[in-house]
C-alpha atoms as a printed R data frame, in Angstrom:
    type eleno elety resid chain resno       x       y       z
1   ATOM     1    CA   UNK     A     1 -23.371  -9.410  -5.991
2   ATOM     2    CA   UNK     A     2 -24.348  -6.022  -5.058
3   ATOM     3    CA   UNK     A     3 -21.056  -4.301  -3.542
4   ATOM     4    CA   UNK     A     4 -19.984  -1.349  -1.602
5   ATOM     5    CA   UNK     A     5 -15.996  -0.458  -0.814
6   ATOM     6    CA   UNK     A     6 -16.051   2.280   1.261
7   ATOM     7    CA   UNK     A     7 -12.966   4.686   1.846
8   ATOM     8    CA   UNK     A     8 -12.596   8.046   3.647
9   ATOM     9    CA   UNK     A     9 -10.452   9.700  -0.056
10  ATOM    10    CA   UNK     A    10  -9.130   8.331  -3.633
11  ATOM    11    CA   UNK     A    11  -8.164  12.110  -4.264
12  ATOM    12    CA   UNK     A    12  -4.225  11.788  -3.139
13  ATOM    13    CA   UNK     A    13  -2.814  10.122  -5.732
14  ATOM    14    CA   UNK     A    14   0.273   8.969  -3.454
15  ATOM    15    CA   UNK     A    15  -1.782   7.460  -1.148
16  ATOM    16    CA   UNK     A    16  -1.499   3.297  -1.852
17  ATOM    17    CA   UNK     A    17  -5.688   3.243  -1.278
18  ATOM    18    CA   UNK     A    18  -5.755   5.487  -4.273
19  ATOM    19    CA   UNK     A    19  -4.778   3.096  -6.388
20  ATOM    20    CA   UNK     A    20  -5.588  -0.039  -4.543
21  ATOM    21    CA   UNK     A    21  -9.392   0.210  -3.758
22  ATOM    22    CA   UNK     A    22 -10.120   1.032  -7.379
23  ATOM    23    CA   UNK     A    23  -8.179  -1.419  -9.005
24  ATOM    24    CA   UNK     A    24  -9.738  -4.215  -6.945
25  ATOM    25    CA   UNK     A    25 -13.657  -2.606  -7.366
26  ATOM    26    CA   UNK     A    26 -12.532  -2.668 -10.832
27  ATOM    27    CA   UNK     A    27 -11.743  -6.228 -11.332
28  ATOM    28    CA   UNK     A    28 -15.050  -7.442  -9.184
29  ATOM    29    CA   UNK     A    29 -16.964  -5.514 -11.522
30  ATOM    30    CA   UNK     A    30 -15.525  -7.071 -14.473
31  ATOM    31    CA   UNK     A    31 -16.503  -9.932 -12.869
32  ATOM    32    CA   UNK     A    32 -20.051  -9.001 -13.087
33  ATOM    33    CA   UNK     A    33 -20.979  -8.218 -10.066
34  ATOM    34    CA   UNK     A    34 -22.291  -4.893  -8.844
35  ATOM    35    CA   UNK     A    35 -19.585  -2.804  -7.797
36  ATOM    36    CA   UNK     A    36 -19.415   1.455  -6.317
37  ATOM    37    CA   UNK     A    37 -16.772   2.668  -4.365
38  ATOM    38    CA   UNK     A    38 -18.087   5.611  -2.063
39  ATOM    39    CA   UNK     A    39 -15.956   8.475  -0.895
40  ATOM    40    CA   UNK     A    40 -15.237  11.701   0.598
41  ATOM    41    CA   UNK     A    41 -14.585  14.738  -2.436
42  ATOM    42    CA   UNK     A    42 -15.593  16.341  -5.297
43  ATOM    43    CA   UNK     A    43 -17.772  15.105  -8.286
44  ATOM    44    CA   UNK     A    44 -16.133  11.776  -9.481
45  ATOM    45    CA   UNK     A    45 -14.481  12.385 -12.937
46  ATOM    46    CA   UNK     A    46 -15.712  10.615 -16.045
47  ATOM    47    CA   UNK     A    47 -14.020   7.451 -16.839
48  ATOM    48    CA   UNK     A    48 -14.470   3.893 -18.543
49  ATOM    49    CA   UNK     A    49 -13.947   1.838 -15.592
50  ATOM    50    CA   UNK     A    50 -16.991  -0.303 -14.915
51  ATOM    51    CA   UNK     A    51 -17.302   0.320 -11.140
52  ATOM    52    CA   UNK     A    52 -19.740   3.327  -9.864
53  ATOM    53    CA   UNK     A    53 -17.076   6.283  -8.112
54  ATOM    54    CA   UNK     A    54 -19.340   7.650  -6.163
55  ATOM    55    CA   UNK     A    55 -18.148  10.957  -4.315
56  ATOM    56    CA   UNK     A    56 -20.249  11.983  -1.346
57  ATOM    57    CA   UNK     A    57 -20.120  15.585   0.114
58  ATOM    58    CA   UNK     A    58 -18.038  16.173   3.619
59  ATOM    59    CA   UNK     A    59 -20.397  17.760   6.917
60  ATOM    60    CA   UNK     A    60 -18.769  19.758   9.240
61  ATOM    61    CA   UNK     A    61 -16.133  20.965   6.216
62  ATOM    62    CA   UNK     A    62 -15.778  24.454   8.315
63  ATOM    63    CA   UNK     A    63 -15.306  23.041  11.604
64  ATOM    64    CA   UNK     A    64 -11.293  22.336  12.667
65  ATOM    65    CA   UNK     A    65 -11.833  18.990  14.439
66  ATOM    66    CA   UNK     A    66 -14.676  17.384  12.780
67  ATOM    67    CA   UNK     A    67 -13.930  18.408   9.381
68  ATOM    68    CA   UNK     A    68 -10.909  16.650   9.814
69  ATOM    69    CA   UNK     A    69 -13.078  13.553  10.298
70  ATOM    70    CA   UNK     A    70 -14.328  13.322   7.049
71  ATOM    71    CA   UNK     A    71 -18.374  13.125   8.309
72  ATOM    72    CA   UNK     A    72 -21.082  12.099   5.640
73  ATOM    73    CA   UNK     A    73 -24.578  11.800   6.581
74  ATOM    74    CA   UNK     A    74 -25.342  10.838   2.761
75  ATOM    75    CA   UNK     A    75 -22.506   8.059   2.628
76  ATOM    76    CA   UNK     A    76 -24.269   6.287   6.002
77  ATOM    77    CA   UNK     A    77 -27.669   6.728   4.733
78  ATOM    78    CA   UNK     A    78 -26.562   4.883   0.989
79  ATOM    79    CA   UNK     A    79 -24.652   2.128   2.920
80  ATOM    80    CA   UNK     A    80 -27.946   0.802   4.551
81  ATOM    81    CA   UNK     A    81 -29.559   0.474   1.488
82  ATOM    82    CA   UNK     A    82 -31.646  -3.245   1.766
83  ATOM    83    CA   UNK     A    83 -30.480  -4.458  -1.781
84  ATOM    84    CA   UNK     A    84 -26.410  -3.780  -0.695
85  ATOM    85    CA   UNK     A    85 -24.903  -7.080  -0.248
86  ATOM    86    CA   UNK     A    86 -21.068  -6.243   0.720
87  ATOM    87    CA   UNK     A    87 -19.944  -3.620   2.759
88  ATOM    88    CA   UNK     A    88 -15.873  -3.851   2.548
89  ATOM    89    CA   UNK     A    89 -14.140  -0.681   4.600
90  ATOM    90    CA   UNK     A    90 -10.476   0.550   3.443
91  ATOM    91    CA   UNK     A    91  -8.687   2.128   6.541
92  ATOM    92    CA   UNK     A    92  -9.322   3.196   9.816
93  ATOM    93    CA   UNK     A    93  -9.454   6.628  11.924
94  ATOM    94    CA   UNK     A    94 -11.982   8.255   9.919
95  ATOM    95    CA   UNK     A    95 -15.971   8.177   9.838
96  ATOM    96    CA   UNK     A    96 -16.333   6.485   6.386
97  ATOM    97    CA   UNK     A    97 -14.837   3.753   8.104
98  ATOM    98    CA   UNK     A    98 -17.265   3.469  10.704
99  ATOM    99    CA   UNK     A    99 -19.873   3.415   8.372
100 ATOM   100    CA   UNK     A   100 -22.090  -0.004   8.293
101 ATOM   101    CA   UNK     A   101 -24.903  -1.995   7.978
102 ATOM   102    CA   UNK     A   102 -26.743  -4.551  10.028
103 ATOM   103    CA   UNK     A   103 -28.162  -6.074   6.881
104 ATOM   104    CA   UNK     A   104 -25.397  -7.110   4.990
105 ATOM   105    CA   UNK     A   105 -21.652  -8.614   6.088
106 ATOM   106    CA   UNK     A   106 -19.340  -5.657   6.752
107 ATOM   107    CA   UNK     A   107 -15.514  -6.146   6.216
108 ATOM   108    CA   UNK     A   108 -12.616  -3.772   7.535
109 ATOM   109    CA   UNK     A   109  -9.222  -3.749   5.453
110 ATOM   110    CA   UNK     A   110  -6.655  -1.680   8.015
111 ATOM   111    CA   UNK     A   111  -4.285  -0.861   5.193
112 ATOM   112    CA   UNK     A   112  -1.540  -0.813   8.051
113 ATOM   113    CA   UNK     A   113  -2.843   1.405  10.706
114 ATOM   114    CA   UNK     A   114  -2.887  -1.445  13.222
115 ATOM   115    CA   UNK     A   115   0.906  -2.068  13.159
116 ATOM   116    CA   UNK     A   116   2.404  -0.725  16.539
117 ATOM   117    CA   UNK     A   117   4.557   1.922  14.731
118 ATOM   118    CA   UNK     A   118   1.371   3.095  12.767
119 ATOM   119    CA   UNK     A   119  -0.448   3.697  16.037
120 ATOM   120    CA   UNK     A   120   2.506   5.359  17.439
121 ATOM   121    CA   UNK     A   121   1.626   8.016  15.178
122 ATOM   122    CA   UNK     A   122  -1.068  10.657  16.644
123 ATOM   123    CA   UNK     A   123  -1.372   8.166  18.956
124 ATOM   124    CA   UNK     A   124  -3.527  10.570  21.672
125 ATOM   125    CA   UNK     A   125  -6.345  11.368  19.025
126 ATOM   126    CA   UNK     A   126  -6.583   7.376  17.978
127 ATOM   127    CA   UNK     A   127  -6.813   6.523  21.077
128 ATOM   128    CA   UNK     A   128  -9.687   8.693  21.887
129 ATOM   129    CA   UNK     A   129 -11.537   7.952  18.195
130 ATOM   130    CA   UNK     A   130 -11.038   3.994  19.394
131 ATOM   131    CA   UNK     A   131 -13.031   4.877  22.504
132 ATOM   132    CA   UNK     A   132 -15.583   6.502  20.877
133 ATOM   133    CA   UNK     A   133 -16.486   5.074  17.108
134 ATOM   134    CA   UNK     A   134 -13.164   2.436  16.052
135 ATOM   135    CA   UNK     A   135 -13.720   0.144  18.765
136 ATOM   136    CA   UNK     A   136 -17.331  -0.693  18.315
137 ATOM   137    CA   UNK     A   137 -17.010  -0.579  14.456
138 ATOM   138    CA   UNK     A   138 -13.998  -2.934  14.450
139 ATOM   139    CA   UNK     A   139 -15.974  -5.367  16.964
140 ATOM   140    CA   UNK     A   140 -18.891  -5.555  14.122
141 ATOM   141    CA   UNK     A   141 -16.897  -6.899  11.740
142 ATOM   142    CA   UNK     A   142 -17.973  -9.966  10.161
143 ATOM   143    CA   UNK     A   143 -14.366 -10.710   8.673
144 ATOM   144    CA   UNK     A   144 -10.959  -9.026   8.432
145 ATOM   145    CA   UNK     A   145  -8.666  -8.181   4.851
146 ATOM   146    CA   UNK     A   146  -4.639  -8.590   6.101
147 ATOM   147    CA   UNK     A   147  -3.046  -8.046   2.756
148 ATOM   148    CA   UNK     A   148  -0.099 -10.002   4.390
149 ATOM   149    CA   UNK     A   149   0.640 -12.116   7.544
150 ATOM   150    CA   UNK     A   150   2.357  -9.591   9.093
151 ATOM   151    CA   UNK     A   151  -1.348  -7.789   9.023
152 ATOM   152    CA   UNK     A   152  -3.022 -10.511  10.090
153 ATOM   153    CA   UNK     A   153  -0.900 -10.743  12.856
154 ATOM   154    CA   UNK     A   154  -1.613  -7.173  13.872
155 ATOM   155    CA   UNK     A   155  -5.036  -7.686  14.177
156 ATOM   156    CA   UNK     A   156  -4.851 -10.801  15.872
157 ATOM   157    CA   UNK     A   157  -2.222  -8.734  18.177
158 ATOM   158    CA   UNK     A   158  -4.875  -6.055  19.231
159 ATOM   159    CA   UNK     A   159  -7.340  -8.628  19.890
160 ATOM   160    CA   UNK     A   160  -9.641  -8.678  17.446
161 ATOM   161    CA   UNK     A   161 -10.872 -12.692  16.484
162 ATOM   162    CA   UNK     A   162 -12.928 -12.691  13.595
163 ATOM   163    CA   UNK     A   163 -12.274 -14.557  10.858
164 ATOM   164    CA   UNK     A   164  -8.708 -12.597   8.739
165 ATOM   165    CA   UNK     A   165  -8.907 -13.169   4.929
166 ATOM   166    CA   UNK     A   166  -5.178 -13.284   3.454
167 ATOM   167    CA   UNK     A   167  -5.438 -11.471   0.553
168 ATOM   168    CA   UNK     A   168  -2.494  -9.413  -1.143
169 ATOM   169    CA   UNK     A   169  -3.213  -6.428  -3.230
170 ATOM   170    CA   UNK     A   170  -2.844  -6.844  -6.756
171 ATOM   171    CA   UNK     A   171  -0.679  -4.871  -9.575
172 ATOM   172    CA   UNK     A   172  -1.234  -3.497 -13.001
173 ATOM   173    CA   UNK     A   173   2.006  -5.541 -15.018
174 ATOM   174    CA   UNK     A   174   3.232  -2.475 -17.345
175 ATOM   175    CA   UNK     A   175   3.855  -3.698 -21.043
176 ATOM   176    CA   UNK     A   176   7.738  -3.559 -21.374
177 ATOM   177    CA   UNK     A   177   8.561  -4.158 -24.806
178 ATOM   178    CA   UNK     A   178  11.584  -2.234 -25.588
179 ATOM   179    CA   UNK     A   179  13.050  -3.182 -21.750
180 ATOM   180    CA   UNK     A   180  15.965  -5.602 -22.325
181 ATOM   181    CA   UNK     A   181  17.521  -3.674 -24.962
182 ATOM   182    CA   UNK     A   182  17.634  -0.091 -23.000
183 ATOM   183    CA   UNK     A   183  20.550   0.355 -20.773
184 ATOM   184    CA   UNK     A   184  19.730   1.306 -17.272
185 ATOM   185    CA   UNK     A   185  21.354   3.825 -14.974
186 ATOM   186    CA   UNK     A   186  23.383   3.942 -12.285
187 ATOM   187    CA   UNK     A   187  20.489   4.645  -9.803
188 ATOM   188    CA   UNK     A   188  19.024   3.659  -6.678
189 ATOM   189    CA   UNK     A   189  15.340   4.515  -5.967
190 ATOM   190    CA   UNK     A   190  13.195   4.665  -3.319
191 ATOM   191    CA   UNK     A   191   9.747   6.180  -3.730
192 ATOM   192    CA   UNK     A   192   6.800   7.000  -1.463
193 ATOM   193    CA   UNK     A   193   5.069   9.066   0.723
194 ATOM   194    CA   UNK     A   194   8.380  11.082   2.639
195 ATOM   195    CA   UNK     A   195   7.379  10.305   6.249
196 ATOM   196    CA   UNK     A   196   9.475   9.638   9.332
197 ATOM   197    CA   UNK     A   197   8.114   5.888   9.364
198 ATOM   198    CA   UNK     A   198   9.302   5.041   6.253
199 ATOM   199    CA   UNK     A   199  13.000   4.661   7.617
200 ATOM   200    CA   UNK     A   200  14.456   7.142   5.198
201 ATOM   201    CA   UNK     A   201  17.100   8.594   7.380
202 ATOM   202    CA   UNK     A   202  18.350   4.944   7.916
203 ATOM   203    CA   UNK     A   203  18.673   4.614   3.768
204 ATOM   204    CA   UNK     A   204  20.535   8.100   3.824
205 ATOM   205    CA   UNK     A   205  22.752   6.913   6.686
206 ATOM   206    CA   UNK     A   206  23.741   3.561   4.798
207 ATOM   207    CA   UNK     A   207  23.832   4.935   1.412
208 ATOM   208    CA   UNK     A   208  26.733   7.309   3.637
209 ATOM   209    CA   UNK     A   209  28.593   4.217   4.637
210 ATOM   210    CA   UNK     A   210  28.651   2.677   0.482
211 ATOM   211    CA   UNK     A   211  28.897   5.674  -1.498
212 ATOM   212    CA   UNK     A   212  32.690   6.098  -1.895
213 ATOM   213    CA   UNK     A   213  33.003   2.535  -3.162
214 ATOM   214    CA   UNK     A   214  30.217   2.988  -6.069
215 ATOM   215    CA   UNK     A   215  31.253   7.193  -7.223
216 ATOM   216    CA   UNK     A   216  29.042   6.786 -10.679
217 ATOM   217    CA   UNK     A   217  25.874   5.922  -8.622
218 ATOM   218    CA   UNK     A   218  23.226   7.939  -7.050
219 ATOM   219    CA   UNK     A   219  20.803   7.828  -4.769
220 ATOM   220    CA   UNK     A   220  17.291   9.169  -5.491
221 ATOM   221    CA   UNK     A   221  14.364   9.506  -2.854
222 ATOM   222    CA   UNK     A   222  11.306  10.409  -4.761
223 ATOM   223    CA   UNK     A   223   7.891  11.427  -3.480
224 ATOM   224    CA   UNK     A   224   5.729  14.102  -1.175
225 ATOM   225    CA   UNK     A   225   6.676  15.814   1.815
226 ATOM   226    CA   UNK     A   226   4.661  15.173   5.105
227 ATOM   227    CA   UNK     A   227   5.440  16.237   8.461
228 ATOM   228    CA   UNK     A   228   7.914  18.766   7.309
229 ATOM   229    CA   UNK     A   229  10.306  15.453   6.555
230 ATOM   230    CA   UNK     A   230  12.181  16.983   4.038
231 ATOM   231    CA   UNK     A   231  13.896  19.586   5.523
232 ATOM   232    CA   UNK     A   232  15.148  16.664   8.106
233 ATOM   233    CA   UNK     A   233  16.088  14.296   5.459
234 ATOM   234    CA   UNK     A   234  18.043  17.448   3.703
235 ATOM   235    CA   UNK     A   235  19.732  18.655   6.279
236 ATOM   236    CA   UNK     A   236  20.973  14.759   6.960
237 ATOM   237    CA   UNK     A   237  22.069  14.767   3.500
238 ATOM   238    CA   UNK     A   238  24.247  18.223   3.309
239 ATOM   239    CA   UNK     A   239  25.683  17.328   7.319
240 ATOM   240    CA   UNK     A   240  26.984  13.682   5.565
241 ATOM   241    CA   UNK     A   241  27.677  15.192   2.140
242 ATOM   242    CA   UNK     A   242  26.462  13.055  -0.140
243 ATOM   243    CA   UNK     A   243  26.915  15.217  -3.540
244 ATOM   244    CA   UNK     A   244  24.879  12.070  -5.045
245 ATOM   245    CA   UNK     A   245  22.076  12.029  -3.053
246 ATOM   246    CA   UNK     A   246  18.637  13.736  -4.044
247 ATOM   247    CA   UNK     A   247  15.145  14.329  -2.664
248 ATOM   248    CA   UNK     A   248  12.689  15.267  -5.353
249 ATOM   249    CA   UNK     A   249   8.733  15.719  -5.677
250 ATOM   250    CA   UNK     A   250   6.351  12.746  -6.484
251 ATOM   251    CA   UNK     A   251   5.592  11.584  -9.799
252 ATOM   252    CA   UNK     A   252   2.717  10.072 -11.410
253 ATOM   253    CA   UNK     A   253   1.262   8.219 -14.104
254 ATOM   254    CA   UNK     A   254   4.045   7.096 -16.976
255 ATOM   255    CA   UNK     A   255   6.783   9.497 -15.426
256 ATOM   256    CA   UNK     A   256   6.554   6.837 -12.391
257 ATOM   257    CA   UNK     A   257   6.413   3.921 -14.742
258 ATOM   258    CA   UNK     A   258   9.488   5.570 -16.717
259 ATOM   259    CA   UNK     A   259  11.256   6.234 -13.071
260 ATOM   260    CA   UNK     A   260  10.933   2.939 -12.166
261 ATOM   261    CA   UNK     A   261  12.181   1.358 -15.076
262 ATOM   262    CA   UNK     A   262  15.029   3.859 -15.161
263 ATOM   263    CA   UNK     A   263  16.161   2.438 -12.177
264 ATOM   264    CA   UNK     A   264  18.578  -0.333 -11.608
265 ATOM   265    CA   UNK     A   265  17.413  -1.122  -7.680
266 ATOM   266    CA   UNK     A   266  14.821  -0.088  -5.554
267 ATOM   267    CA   UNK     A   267  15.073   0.284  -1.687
268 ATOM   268    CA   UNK     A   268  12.024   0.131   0.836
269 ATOM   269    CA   UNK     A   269  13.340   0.935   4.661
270 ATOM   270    CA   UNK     A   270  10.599   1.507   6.423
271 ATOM   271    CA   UNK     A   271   9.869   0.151   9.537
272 ATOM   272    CA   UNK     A   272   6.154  -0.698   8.794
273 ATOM   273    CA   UNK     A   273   4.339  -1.564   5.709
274 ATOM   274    CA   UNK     A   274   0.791  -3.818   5.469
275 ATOM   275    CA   UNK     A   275   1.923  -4.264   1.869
276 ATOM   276    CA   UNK     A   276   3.967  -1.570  -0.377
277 ATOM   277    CA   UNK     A   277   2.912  -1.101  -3.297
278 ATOM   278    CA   UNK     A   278   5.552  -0.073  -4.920
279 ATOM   279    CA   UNK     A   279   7.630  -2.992  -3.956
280 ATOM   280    CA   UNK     A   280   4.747  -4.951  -6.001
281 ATOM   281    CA   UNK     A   281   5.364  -2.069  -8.749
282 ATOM   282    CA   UNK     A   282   8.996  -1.721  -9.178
283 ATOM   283    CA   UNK     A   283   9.227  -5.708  -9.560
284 ATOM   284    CA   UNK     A   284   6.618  -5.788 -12.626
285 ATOM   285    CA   UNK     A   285   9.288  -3.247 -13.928
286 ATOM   286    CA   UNK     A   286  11.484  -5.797 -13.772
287 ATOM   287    CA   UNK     A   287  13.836  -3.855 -11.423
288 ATOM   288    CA   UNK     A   288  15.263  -5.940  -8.290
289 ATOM   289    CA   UNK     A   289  14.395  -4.868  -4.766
290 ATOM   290    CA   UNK     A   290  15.742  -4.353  -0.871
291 ATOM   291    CA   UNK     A   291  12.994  -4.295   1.404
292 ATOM   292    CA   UNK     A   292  13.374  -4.303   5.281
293 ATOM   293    CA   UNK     A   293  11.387  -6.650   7.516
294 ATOM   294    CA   UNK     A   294   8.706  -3.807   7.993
295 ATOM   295    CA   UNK     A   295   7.004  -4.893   5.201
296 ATOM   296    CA   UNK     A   296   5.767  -8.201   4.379
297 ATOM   297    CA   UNK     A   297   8.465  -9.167   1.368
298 ATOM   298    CA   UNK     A   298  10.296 -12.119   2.778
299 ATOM   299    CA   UNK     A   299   9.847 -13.820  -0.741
300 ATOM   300    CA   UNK     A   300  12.141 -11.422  -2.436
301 ATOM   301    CA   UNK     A   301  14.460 -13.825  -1.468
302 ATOM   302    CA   UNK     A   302  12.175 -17.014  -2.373
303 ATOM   303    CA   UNK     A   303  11.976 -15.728  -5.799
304 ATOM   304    CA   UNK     A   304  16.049 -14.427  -5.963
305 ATOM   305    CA   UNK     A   305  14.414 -11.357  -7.291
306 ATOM   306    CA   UNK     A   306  15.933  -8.952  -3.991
307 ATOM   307    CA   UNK     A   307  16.577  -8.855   0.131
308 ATOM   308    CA   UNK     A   308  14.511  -9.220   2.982
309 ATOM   309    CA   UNK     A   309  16.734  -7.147   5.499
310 ATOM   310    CA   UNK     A   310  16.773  -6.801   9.135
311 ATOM   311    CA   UNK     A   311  16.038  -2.834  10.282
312 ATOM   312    CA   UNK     A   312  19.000  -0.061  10.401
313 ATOM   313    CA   UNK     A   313  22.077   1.485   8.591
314 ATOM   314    CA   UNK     A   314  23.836  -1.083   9.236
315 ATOM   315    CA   UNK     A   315  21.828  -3.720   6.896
316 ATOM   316    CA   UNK     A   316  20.878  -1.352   4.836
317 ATOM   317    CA   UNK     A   317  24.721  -0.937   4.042
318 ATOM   318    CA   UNK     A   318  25.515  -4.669   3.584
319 ATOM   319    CA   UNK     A   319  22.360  -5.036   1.493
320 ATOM   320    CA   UNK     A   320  23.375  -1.719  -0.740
321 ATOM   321    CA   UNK     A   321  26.948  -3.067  -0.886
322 ATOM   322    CA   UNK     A   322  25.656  -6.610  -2.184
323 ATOM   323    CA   UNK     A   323  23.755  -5.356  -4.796
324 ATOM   324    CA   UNK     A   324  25.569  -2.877  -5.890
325 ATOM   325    CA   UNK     A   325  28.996  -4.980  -6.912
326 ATOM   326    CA   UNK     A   326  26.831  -7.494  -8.885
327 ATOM   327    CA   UNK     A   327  26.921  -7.442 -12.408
328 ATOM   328    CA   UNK     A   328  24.112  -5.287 -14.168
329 ATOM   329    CA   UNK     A   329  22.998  -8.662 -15.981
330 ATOM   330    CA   UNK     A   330  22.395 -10.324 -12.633
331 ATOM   331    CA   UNK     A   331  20.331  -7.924 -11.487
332 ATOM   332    CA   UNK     A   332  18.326  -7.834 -15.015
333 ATOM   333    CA   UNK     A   333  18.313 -11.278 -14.216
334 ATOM   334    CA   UNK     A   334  16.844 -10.991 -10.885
335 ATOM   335    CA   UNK     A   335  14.379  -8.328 -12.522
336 ATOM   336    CA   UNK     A   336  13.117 -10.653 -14.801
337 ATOM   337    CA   UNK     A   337  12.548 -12.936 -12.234
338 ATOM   338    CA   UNK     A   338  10.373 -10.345  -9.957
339 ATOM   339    CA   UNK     A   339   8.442  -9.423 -12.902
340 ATOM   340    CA   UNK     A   340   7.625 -13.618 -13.361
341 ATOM   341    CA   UNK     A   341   6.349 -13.610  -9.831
342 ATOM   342    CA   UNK     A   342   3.599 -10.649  -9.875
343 ATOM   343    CA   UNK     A   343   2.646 -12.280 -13.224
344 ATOM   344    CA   UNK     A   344   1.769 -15.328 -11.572
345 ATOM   345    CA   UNK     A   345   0.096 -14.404  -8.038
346 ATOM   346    CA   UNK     A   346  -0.759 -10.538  -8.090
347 ATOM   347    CA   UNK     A   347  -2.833 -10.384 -11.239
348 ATOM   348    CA   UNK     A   348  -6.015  -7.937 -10.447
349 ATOM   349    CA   UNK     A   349  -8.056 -11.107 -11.341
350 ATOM   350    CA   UNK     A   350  -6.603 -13.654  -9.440
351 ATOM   351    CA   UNK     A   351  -6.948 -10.992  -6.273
352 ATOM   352    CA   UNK     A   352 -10.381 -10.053  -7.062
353 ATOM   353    CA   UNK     A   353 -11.590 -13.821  -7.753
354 ATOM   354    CA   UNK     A   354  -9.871 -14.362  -4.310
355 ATOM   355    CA   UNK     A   355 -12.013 -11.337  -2.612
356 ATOM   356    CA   UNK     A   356 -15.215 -12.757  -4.171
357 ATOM   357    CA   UNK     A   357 -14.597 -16.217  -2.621
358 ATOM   358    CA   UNK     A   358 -14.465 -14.893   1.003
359 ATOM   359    CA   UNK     A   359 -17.495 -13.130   0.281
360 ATOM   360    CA   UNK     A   360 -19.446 -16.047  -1.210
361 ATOM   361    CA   UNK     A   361 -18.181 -17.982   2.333
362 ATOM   362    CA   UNK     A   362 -19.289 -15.079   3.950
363 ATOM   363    CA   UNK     A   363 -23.014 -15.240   2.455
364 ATOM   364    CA   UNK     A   364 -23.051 -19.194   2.946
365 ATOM   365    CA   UNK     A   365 -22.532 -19.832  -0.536
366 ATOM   366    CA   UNK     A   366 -19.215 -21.359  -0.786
367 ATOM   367    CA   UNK     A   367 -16.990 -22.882   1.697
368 ATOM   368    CA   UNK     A   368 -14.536 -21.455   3.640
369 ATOM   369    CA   UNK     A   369 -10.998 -21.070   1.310
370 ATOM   370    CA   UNK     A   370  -8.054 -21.638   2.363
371 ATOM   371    CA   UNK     A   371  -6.870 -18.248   3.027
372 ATOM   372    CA   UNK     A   372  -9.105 -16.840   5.375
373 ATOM   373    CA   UNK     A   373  -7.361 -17.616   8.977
374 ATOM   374    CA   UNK     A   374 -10.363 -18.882  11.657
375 ATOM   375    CA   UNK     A   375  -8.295 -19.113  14.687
């Protein structure tokens, strides 16, 4: 099967599509099919992965406004090739996500940007993109990605009634041999892009109402700065002082890995998520997790591996205060647990042999699975 994922960047490495649309064109691939994923940047690096990155120059670069939009006459052109079978679009907003072609099945993955808080968010310009280019491009859709049902319910929310194809992403489960023997810190984490939607302020506010009970922890909020959230966040943290409170840069690679499994709990409070990665990530670490109802983690609690909270300080603080006075082998325990369940359902394979289904049903060679949502 001849197929094309098409993004508008895989250059920010804290951005989830980064990671995400790679790992999935990688596992298609190794299940011989025909795999490239096109984007906006620079010459693709050499690797070993067995997918084509293909980088495509931007037009417009100079201009303000449209070399914002991430235009590339090249990337449309290769799209419409006759002998592409799959066209499968990562994210909206931008003009590789428009991009399409009337000769093969074209598929639109939101990552998240059709939850009501995401389109809150420079709400003015979407609104005038969905007039012009979204709109038409999300009505040609053959089928939808949700990589949960709070996704699917998004779309369904805005409209939109193609067929939805319930698909989680996948995870890469990190080889933890020495694990059970180290002894972890007294730390909570939560890491990710530093934005005003992740509900950051709320953890900060909580962590203000627990903190005297638990002096030998801390609280550390790892990752990059964007809209100038920082400085908020900071000057939250010095008006409550909270001594054991930090905000640091992102990390990468093994120092995230090693961050992770540092860690003794990991907190998610934002107040909307089409998956979270790094919920997915910190539980392969074996490390147990809090996530609010933004994101779409209600089996932490199916599993025992964490909480599915309700929004605010307030929950936040009961949730902190819970896990927190339980003994550090329970939450090993409930680690261990986490780490069973992205074995079993998150495996790159098992999501890419999932992806390939819906586009078999898609090309009339299979029938429809159970996961893809008709109604």
């Amino acid at each position: 099967m001849k197929i094309i994922h098409t993004v508008s960047s895989i250059e920010n490495p804290s951005a989830g599509p980064s990671y995400s649309v790679p790992s999935l064109a990688q596992a298609q691939a190794l299940c011989a099919n025909d795999v490239a994923v096109y984007s906006i940047g620079g010459k693709a690096l050499p690797n070993d992965q067995s997918f084509q990155d293909v980088r495509f120059p931007s037009n417009y670069s100079g201009l303000p406004l449209l070399g914002r939009l991430s235009f590339s006459l090249k990337m449309r052109e290769a799209i419409k090739r006759p002998e592409v079978q799959i066209v499968h679009s990562h994210g909206l907003w931008m003009m590789p996500n428009i991009y399409r072609s009337k000769n093969s099945p074209y598929i639109v993955t939101p990552r998240g940007m059709l939850s009501p808080v995401a389109l809150q968010f420079s709400r003015h310009r979407k609104r005038i993109f969905r007039l012009l280019l979204q709109d038409r491009a999300l009505a040609a859709a053959s089928m939808f990605h949700a990589t949960g049902e709070s996704e699917y319910l998004d779309i369904r929310r805005i409209g939109l009634r193609q067929p939805v194809a319930i698909i989680p992403n996948g995870i890469d489960i990190p080889n933890l041999p020495r694990l059970k023997s180290e002894v972890r810190g007294s730390e909570v984490l939560s890491l990710g892009r530093i934005h005003p939607k992740k509900g950051l302020d709320n953890l900060i506010l909580a962590w203000a109402k627990v903190h005297k009970k638990y002096p030998g922890w801390r609280l550390r909020i790892v990752g990059g700065d964007e809209r100038l959230h920082v400085s908020e966040l900071m000057a939250l943290v010095h008006r409550l002082e909270l001594n054991s409170v930090t905000i640091e840069p992102p990390v990468y690679g093994s120092a995230k890995l090693d961050l992770m499994k540092g860690a003794s709990l990991f907190v998610l409070p934002s107040h909307s998520e089409n998956f979270a990665m790094t919920v997915a990530e910190s539980l392969s670490a074996e490390v147990p997790v809090i996530s609010t109802k933004g994101a779409p983690w209600k089996d932490l609690e199916t599993f025992r591996c964490g909480w599915w909270i309700d929004h605010g300080p307030e929950a936040l603080a009961a949730a902190l205060d819970t896990a927190l006075s339980l003994p550090e082998a329970e939450r090993r325990r409930m680690g261990a647990r986490g780490r069973d369940w992205m074995s079993a359902e998150f495996s790159w394979k098992r999501i890419a042999n999932m992806s390939l289904e819906a586009y078999g049903w898609l090309l009339g060679h299979n029938s429809r699975p159970t996961f893809i949502m008709v109604d």
